[in-house]
N, C-alpha and C positions, 0 to 999 in steps of 0.2 A: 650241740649236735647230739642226738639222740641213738644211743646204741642198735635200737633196733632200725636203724634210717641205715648207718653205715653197715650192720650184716647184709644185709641187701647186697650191700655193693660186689662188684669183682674182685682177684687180685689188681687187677691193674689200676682200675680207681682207685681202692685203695691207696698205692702206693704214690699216685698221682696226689690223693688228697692231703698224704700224710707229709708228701714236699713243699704242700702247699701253708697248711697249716705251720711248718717250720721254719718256712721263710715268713709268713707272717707275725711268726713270734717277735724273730728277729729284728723287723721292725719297729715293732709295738715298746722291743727295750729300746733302741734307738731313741724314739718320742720318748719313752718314761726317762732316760739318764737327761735327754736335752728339755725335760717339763715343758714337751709340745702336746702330750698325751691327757686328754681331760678324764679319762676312767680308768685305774688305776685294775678295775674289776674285769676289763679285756683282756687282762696277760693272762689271771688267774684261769679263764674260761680259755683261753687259747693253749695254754698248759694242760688243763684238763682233756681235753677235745684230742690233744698229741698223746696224753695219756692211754684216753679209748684206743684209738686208733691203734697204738703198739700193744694192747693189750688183744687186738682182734686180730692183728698178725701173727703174734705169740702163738694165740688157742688155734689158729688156721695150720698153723706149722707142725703144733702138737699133733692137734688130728691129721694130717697127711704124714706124718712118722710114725703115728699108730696104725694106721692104715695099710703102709707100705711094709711095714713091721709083721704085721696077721695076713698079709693076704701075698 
């Protein structure tokens, strides 16, 4: 998933995405500990993707406390 796809988004997507992607992880080990999982390269990508995502709530939070901070 592509960072500038998720700016876009709302909070609320967001946070819907970021649920989504974390119950997916969870699965993905599930298959990887029971070696039901053929690409070992989904979790990486699915970590990653969890990663953006809390990195674009973080910077979303900052600026709305800078914000509310100056004005």
């Amino acid at each position: 998933m592509k960072f500038e796809k998720l700016n876009e988004m709302t909070e609320d997507e967001i946070s819907l995405k970021f649920f989504e992607l974390k119950e997916s992880y969870m699965k993905l080990r599930f298959q990887h500990a029971t070696a039901q999982l053929d690409s070992s390269a989904k979790l990486r990508d699915t970590r990653r993707d969890i990663a953006r995502v809390n990195t674009l709530i973080n910077q979303r939070k900052k600026e709305a406390a800078k914000a509310g901070a100056e004005g």
